[in-house]
N, C-alpha and C positions, 0 to 999 in steps of 0.2 A: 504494500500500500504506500502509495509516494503521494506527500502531503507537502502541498506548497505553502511557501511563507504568507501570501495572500490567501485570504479566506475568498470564494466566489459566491456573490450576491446573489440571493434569491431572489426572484423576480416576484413581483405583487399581483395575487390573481385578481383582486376586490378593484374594482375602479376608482373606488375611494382613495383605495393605497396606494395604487397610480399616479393617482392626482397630488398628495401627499409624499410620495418622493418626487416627483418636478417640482414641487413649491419647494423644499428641502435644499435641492439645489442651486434655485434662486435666493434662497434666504441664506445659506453658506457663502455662498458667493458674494452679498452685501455684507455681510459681517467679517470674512474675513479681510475686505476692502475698508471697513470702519476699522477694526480692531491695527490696520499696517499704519491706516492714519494717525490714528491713536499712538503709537510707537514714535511714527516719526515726529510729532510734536514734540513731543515731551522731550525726543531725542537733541532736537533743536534745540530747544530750551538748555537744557544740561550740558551742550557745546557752546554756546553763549557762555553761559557762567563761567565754564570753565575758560574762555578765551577771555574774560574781564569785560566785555564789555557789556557797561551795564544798562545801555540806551537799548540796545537790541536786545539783552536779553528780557528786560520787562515787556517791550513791545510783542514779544514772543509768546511770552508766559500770558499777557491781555488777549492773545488771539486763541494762545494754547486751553485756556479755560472753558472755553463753550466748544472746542472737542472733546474733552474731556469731560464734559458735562452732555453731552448729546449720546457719548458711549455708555456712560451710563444710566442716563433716561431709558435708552434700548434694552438695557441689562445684558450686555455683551459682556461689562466688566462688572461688578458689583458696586455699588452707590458708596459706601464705607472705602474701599481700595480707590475711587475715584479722590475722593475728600482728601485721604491720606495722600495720594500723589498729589495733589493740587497743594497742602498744607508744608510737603516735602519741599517743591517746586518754589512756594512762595518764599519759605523760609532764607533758600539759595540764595535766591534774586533780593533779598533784602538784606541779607548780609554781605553782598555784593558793594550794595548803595550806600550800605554802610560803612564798608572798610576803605569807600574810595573817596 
């Protein structure tokens, strides 16, 4: 018996559950296109800080907040780990403007 690394999908007799794996696929496909967004914000944000500048990194962190607040409304990421990044993020960028 030769059993491969990939499991192969069952296919959905109900048309219901047809219908329900194509939405599946479109709704994967929007989240994980939210969730890359979400990354690269924050990512920006966290190379500002680290490169000092403190003009760009707020204006970053102003735009980075209602991604981060829109991934979470969806509950891609959970509401609390949003907060917490956002709290994290703020902290940076103020200690920033502050040590300059």
């Amino acid at each position: 018996m030769a059993t491969s690394s990939k499991a192969k999908k069952k296919t959905v007799r109900l048309a219901s559950g047809r219908k329900r794996a194509r939405q599946d696929v479109v709704i994967n496909a929007a989240n994980t296109s939210l969730r890359s967004r979400f990354r690269t914000v924050v990512k920006n944000v966290q190379k500002a800080v680290a490169g000092g500048d403190k003009d760009k990194a707020s204006a970053l962190f102003k735009s980075a907040q209602s991604v981060i607040d829109s991934v979470a409304d969806k509950r891609i990421f959970h509401k609390n780990k949003a907060a917490r990044l956002k709290s994290r993020l703020s902290a940076k960028v103020k200690a920033l403007s502050i040590g300059a």
